[in-house]
MDTraj code that builds the backbone (N, CA, C; nanometers):
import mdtraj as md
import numpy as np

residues = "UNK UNK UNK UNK UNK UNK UNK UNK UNK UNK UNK UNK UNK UNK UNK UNK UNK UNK UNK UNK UNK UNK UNK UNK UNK UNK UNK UNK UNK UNK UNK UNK UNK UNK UNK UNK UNK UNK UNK UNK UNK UNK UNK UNK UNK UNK UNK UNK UNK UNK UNK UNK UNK UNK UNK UNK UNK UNK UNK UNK UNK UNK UNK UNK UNK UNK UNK UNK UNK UNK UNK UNK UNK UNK UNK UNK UNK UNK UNK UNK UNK UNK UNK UNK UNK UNK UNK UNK UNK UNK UNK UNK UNK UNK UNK UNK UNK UNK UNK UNK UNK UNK UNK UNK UNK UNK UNK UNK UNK UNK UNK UNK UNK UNK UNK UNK UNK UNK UNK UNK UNK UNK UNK UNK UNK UNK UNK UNK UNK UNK UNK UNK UNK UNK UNK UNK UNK UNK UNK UNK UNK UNK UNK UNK UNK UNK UNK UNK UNK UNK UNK UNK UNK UNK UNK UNK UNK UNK UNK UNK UNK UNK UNK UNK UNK UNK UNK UNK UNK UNK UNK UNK UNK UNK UNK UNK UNK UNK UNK UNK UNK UNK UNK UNK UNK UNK UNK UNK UNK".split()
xyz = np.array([
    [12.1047, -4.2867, 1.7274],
    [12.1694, -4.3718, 1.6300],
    [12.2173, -4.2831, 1.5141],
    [12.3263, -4.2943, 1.4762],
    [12.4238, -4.2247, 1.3584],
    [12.3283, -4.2378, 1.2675],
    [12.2880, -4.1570, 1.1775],
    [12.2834, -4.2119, 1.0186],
    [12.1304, -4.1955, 0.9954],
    [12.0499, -4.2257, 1.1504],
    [11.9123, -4.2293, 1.1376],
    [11.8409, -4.2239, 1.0174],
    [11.8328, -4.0305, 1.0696],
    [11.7304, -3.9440, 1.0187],
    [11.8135, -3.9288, 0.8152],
    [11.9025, -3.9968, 0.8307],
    [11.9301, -4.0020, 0.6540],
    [11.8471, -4.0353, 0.5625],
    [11.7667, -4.1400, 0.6229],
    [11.6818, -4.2087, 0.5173],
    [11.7942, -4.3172, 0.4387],
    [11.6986, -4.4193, 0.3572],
    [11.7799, -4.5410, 0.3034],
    [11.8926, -4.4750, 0.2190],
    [11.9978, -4.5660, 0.2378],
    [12.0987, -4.5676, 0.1070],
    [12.0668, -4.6031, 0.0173],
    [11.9549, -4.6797, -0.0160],
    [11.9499, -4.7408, -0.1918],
    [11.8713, -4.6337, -0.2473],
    [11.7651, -4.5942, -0.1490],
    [11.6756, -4.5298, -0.2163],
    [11.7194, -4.3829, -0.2102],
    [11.7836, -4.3179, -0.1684],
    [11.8430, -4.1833, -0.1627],
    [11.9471, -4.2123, -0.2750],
    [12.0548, -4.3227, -0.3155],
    [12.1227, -4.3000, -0.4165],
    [12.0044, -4.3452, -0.5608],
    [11.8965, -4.3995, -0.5037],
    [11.8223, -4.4431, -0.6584],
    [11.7555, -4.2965, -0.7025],
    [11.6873, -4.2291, -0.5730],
    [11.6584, -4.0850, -0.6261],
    [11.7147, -3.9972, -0.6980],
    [11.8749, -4.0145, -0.7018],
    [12.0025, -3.9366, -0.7010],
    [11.9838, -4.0307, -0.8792],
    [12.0021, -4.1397, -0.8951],
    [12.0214, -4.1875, -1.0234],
    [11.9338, -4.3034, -1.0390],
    [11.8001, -4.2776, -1.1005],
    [11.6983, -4.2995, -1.1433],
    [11.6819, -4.4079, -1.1842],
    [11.8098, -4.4466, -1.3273],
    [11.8193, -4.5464, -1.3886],
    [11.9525, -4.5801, -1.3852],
    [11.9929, -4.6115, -1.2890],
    [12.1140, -4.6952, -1.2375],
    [12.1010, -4.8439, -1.2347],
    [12.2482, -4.9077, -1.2537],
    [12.2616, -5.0505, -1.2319],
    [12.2323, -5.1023, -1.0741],
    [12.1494, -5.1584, -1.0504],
    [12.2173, -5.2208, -0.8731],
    [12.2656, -5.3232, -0.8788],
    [12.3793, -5.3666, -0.8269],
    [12.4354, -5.4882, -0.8055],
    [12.4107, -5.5425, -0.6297],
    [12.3012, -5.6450, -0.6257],
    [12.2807, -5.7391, -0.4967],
    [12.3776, -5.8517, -0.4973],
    [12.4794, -5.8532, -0.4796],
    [12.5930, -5.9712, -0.4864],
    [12.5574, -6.0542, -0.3903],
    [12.5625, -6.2008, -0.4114],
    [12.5485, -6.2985, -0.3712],
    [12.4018, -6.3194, -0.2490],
    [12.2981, -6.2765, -0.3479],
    [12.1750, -6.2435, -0.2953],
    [12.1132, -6.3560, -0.2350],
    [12.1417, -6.5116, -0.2752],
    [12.1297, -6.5764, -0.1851],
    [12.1319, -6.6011, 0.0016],
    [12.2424, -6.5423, 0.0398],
    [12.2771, -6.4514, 0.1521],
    [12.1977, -6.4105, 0.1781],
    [12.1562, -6.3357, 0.1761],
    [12.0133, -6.2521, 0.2031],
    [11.9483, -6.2801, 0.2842],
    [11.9069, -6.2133, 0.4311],
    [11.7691, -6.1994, 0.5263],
    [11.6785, -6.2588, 0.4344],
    [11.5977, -6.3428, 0.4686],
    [11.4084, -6.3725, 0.4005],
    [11.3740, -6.2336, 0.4034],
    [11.3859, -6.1021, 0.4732],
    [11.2734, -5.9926, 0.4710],
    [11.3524, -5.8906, 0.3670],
    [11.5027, -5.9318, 0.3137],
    [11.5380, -5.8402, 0.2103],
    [11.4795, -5.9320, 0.0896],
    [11.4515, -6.0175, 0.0526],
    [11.3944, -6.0580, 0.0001],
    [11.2435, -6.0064, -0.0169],
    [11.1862, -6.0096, 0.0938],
    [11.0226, -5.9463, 0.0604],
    [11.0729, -5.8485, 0.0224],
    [11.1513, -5.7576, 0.0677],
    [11.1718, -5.6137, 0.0062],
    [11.1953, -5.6264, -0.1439],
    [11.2478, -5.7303, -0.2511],
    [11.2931, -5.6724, -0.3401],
    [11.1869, -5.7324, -0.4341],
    [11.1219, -5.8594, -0.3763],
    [10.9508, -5.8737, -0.4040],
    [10.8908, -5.7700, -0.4358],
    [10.9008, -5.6806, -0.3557],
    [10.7667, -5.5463, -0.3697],
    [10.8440, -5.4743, -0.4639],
    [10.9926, -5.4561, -0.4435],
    [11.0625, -5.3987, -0.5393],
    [11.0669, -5.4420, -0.6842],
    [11.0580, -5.5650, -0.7676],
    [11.0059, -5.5895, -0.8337],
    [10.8488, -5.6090, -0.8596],
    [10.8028, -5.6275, -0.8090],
    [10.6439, -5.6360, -0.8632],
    [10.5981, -5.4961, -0.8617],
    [10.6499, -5.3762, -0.7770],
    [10.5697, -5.2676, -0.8169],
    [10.6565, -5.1498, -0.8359],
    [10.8079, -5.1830, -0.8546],
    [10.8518, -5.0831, -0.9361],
    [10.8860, -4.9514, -0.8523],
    [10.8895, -4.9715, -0.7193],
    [10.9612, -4.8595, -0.5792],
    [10.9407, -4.9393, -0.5145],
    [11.0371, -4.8490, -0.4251],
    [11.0598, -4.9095, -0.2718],
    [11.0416, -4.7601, -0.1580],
    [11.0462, -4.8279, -0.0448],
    [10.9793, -4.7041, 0.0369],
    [11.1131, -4.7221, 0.1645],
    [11.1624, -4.6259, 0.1951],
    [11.2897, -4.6297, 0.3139],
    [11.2105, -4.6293, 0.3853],
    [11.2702, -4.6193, 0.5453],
    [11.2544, -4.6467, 0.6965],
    [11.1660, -4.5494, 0.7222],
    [11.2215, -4.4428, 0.6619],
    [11.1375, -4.2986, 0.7332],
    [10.9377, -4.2553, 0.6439],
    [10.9503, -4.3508, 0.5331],
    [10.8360, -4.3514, 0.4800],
    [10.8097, -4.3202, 0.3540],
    [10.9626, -4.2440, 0.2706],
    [10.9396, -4.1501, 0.1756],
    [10.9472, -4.2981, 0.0621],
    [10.8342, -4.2823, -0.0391],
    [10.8799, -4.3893, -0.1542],
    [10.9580, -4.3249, -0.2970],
    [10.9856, -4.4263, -0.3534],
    [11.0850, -4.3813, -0.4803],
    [11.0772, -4.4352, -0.5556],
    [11.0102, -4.3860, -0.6676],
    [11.0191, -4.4820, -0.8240],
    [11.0998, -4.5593, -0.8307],
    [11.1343, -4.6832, -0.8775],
    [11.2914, -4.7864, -0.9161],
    [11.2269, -4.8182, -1.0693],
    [11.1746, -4.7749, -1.1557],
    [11.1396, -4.8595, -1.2979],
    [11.1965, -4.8536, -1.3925],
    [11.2880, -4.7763, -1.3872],
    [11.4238, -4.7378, -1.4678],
    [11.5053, -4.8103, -1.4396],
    [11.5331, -4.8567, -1.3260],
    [11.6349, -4.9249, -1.2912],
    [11.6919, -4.9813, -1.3292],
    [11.7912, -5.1071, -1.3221],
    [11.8135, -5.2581, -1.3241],
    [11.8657, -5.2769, -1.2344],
    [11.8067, -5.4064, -1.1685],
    [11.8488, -5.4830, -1.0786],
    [11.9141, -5.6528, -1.1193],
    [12.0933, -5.6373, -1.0996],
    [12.1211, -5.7284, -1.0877],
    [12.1805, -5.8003, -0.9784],
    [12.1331, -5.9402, -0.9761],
    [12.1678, -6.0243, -0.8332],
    [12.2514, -6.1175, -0.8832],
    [12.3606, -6.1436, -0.8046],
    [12.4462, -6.2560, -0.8538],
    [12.4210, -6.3824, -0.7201],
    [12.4861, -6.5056, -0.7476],
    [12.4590, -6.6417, -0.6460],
    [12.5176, -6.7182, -0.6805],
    [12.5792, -6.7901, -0.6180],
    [12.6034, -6.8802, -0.6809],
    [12.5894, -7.0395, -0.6091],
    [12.4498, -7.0451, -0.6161],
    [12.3331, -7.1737, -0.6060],
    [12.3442, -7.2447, -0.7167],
    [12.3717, -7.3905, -0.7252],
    [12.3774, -7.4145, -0.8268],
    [12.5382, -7.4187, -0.8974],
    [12.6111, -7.3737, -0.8608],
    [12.7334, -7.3470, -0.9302],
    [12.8061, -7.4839, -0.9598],
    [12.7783, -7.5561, -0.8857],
    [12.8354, -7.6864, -0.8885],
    [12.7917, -7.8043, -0.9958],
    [12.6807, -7.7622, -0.9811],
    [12.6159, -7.8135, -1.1055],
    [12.5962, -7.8013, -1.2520],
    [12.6183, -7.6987, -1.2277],
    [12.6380, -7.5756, -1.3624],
    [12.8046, -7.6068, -1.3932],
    [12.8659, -7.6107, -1.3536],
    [13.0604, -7.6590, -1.3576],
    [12.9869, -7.7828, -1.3991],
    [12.9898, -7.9015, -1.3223],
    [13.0029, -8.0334, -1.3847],
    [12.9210, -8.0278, -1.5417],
    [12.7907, -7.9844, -1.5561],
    [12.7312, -7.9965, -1.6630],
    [12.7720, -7.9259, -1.7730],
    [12.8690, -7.8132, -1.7661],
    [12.9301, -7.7442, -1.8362],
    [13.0686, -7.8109, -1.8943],
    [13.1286, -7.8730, -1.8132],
    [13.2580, -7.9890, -1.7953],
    [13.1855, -8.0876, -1.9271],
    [13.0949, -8.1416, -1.8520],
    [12.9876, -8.2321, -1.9928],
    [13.0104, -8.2207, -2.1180],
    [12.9502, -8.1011, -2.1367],
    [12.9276, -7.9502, -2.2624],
    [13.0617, -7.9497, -2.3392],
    [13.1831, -7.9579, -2.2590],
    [13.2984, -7.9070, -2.3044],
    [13.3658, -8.0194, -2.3490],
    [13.3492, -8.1371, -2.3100],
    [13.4332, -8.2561, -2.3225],
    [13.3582, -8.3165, -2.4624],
    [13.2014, -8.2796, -2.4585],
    [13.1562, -8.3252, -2.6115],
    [13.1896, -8.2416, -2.6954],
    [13.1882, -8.0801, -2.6919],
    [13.1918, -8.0034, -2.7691],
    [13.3497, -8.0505, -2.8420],
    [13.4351, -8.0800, -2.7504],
    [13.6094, -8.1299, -2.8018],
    [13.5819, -8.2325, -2.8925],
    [13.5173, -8.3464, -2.8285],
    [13.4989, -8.4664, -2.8987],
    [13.4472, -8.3883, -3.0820],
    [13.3242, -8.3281, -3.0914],
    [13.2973, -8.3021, -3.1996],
    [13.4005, -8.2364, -3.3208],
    [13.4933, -8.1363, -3.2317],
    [13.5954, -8.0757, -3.2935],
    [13.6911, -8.1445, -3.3514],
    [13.7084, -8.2141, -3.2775],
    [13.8204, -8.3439, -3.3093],
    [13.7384, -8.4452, -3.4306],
    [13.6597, -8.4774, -3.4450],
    [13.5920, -8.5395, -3.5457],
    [13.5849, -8.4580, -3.6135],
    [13.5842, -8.3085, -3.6673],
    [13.5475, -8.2554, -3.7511],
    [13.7065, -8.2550, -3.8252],
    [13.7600, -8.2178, -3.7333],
    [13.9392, -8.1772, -3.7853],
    [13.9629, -8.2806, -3.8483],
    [13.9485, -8.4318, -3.8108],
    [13.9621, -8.5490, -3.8951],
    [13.9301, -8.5218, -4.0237],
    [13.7751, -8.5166, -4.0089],
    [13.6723, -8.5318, -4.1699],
    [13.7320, -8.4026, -4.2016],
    [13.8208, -8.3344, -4.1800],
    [13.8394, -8.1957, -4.2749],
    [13.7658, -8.0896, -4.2552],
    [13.6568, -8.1149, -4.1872],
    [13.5191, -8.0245, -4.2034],
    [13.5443, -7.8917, -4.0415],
    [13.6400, -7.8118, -4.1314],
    [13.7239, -7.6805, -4.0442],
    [13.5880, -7.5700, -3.9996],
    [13.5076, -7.6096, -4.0241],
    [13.4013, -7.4850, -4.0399],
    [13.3928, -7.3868, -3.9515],
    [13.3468, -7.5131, -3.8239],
    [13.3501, -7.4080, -3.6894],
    [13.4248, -7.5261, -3.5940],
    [13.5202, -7.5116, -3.5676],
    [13.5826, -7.5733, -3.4615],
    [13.5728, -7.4919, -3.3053],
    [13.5211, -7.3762, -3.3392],
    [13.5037, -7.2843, -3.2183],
    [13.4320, -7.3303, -3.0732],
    [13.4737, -7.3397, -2.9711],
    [13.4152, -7.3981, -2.9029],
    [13.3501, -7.3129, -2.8670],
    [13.1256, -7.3482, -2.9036],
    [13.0360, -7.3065, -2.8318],
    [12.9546, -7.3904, -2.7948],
    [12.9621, -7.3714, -2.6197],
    [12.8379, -7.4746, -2.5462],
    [12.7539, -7.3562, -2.5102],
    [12.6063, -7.4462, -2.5268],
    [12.4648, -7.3820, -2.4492],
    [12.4296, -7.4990, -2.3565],
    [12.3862, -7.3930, -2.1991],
    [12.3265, -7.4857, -2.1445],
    [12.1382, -7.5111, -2.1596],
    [12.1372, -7.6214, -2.2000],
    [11.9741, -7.6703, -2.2398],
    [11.8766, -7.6193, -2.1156],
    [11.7467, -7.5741, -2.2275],
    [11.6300, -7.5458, -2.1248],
    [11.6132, -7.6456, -2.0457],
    [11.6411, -7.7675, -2.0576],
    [11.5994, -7.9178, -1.9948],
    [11.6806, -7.8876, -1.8828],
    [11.7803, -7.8864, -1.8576],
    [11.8894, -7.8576, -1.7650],
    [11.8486, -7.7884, -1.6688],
    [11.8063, -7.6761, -1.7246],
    [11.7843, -7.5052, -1.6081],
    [11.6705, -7.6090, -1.5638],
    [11.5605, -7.5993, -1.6305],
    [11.4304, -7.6683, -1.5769],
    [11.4472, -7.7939, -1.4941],
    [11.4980, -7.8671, -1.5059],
    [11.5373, -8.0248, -1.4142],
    [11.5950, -7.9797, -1.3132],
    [11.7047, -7.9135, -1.3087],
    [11.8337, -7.8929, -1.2363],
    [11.8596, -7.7821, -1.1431],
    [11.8520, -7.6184, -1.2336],
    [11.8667, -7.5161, -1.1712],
    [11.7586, -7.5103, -1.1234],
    [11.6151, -7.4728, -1.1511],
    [11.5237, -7.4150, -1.1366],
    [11.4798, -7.4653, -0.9849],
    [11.5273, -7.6057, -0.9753],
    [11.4423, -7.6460, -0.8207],
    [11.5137, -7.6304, -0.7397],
    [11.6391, -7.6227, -0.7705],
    [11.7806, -7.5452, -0.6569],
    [11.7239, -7.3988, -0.6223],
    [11.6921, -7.3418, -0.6550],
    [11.6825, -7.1885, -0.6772],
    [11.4988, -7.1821, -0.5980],
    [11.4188, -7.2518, -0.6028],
    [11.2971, -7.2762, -0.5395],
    [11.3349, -7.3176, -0.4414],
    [11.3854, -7.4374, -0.3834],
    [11.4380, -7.4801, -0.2565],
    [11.4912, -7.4324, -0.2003],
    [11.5820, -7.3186, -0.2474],
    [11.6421, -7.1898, -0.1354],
    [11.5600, -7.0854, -0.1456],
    [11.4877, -7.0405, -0.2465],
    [11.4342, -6.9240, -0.2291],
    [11.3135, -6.9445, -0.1768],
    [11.2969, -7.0725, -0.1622],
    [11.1060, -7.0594, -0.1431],
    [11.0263, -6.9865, -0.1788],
    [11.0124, -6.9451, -0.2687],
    [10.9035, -6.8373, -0.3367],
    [10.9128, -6.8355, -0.4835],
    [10.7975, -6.9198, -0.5595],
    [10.7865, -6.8866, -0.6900],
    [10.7517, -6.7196, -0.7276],
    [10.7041, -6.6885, -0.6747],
    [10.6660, -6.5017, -0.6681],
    [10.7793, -6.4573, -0.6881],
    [10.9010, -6.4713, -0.6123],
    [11.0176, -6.4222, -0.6647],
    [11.0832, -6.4723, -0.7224],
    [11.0832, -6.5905, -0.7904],
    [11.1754, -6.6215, -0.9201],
    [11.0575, -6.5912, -1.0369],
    [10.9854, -6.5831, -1.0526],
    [10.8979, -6.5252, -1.1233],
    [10.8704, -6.3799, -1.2072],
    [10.9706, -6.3239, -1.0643],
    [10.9868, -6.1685, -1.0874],
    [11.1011, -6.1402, -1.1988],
    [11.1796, -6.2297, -1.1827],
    [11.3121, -6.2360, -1.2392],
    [11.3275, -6.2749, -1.4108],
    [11.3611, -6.1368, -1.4802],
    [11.3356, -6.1249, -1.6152],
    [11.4186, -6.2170, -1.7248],
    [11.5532, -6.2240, -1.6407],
    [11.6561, -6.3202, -1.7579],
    [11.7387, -6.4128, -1.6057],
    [11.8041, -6.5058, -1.6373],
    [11.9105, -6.5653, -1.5243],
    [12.0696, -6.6011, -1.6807],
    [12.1402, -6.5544, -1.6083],
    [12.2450, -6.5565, -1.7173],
    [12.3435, -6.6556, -1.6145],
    [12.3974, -6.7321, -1.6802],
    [12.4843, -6.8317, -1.6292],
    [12.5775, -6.8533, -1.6521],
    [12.7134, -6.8816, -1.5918],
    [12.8437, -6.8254, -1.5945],
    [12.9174, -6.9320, -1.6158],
    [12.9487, -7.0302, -1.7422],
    [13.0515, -7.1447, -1.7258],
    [13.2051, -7.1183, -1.6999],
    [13.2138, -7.2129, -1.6857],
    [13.3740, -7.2180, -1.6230],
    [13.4584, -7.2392, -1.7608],
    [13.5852, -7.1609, -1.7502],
    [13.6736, -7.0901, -1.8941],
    [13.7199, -7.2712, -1.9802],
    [13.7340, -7.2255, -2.0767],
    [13.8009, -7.3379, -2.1656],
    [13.8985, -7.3032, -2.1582],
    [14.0249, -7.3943, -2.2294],
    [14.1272, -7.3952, -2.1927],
    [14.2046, -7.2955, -2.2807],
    [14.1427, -7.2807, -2.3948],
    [14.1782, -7.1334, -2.4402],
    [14.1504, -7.0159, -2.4043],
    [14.0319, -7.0133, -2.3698],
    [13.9442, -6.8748, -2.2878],
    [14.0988, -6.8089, -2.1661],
    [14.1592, -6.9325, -2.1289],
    [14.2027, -6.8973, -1.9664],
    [14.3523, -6.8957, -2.0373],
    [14.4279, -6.9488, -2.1371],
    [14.5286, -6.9061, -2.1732],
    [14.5279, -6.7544, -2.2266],
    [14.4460, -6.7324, -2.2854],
    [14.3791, -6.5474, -2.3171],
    [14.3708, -6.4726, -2.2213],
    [14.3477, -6.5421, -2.0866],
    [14.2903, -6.4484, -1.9697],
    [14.4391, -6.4462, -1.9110],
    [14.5192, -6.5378, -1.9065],
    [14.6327, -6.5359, -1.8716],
    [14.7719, -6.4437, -1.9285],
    [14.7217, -6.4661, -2.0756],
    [14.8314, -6.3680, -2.1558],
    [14.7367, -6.2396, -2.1032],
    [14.6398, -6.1389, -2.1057],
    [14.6408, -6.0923, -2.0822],
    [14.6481, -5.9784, -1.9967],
    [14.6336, -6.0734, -1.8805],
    [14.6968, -6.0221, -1.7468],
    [14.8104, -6.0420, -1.7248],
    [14.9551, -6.0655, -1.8094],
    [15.0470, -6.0678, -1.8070],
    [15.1065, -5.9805, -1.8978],
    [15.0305, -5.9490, -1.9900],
    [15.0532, -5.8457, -2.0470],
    [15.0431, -5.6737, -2.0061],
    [14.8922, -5.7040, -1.8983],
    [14.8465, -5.5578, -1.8200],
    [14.9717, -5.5648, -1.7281],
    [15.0266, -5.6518, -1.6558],
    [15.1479, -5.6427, -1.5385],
    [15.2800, -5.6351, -1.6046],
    [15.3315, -5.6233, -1.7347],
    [15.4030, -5.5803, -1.8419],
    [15.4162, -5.4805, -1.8577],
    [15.3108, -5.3844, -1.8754],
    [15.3045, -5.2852, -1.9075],
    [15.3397, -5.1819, -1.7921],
    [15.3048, -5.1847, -1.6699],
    [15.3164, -5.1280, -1.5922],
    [15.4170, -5.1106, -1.5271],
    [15.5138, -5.2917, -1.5241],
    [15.6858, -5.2413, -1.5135],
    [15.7139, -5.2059, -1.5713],
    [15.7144, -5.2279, -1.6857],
    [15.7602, -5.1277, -1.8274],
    [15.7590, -4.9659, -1.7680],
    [15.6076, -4.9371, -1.7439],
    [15.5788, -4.8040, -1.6808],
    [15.6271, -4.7400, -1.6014],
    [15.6628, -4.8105, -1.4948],
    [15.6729, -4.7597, -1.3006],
    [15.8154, -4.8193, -1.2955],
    [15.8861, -4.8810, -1.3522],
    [16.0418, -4.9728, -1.3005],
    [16.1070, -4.9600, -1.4243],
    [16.0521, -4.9681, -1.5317],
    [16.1144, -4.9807, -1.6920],
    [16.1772, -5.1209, -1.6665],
    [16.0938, -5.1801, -1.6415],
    [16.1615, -5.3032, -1.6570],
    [16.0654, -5.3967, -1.7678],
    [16.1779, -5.4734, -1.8405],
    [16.0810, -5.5599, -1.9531],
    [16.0662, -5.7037, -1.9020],
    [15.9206, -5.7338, -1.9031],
    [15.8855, -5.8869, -1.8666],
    [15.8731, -5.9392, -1.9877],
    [15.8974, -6.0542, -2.0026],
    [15.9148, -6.1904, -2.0892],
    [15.8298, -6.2861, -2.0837],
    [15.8034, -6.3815, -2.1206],
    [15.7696, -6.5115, -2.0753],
    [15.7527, -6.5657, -2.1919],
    [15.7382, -6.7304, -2.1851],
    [15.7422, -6.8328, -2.2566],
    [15.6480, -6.8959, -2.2592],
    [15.5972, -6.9230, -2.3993],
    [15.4493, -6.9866, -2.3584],
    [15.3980, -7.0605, -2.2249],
    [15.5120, -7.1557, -2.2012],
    [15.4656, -7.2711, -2.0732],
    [15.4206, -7.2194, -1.9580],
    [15.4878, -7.0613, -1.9476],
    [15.3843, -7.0130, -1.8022],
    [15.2352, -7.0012, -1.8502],
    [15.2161, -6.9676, -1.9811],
    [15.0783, -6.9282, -1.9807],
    [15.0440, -7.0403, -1.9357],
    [15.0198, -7.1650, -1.9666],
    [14.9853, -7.3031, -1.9369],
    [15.0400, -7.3419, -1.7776],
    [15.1213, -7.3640, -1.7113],
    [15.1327, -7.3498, -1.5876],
    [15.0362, -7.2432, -1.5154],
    [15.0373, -7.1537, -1.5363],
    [14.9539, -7.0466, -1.4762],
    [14.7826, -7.0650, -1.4661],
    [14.7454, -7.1258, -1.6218],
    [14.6376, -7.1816, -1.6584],
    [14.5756, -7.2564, -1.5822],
    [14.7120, -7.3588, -1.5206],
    [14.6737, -7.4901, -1.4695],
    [14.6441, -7.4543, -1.3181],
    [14.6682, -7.3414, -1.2653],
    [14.6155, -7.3090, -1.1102],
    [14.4499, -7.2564, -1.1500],
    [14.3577, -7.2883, -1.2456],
    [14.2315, -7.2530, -1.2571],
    [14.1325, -7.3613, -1.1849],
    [14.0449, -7.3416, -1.1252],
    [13.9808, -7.4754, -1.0785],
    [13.8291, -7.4344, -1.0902],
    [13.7573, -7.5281, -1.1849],
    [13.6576, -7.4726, -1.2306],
    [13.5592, -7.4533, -1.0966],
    [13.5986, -7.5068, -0.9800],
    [13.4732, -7.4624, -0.8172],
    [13.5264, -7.3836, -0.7804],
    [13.6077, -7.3733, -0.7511],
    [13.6986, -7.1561, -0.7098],
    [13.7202, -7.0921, -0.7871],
    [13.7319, -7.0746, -0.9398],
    [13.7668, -6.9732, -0.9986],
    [13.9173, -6.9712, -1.0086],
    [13.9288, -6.8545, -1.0710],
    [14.0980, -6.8397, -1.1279],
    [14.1378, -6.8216, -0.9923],
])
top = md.Topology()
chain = top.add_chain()
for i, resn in enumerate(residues, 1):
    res = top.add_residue(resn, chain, resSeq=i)
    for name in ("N", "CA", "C"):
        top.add_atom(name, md.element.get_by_symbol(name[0]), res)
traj = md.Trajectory(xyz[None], top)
C-alpha cells in the first residue's frame, strides 16, 4: 500500500507545526471512530498515528465546523432580526438615534433548549461536547451586512478588469440589491 510506512498526515504535519490551526470541516460527517479519535485528542492533548509514534497536540487548536442545527439557528436568527428592526424603527420614531445598529445575540436559553440536544442526538456523547471549549455560531447576513458583501466583491472584480483588461466596471446601486436578493439564508450567498 502507497503511503504506508509514512505515518499519519495530521500527526506528521502537527509535529512539523506544533501550534497550528486544524480545520475538521463539517465534522458531523465523521466515522463514530474519528470521533473517538478526537475524544482522546481532546481529553489528553496527542494523538498517536497507525505506526505507533505519539505527538503532543496542546498547542494546537482544533476547529470543527457543522452545520447541525443550521436551520434552526436561520429561523431563530430571522426572529432576532425582524425584532431587532422593529426596535430600530421605534427608536427612529422617538428620535432616540443612539444605536440603531443592528445587534442580535443568540440566548443561552436557545443553545440550551434547541442547539444543545441537536448536537447530543447526533453526536451521542456528552464526553465529546464536553470537550468542546467555545461553539461560535454563524447567523445569516442582514440586509446591510450582504449589500457590503456585495459592493465588495464587486469592487475586488473591478479592480482586476481594471488590472488584466483595463476595463472600467460601473454599477448602480440596484444591482447591489438585485444581487443581494439571490442570498438565501439555508444556502448561503
Amino acid at each position: 500500500m502507497a503511503g504506508h510506512d509514512d505515518g499519519g498526515q495530521l500527526t506528521k504535519k502537527l509535529k512539523e507545526f506544533p501550534e497550528a490551526v486544524v480545520l475538521f470541516d463539517e465534522v458531523d460527517k465523521a466515522h463514530p471512530d474519528v470521533l473517538t479519535v478526537l475524544l482522546q485528542l481532546f481529553d489528553e492533548g496527542r494523538l498517536t498515528d497507525g505506526k505507533g509514534h505519539t505527538i503532543e497536540c496542546k498547542k494546537a487548536i482544533f476547529v470543527m465546523t457543522s452545520n447541525l442545527a443550521s436551520t434552526e439557528i436561520a429561523d431563530h436568527a430571522m426572529d432576532l432580526r425582524r425584532e431587532s428592526e422593529m426596535i430600530a424603527r421605534e427608536r427612529k420614531e422617538g428620535n432616540d438615534l443612539d444605536s440603531l445598529e443592528e445587534k442580535i445575540t443568540i440566548s443561552r436559553q436557545f443553545k440550551d433548549r434547541v442547539v444543545q440536544p441537536i448536537l447530543k442526538r447526533h453526536f451521542g456523547r456528552d464526553e465529546f461536547l464536553g470537550r468542546i471549549n467555545e461553539i461560535v455560531y454563524f447567523l445569516p447576513f442582514s440586509r446591510s451586512e450582504l449589500s457590503k458583501l456585495v459592493e465588495r466583491e464587486l469592487t475586488f472584480w473591478a479592480g482586476k478588469a481594471k488590472d488584466k483588461h483595463n476595463v472600467d466596471i460601473i454599477w448602480d446601486k440596484q444591482v447591489l440589491h438585485y444581487l443581494a436578493d439571490g442570498y438565501n439564508i439555508y444556502y448561503g450567498a
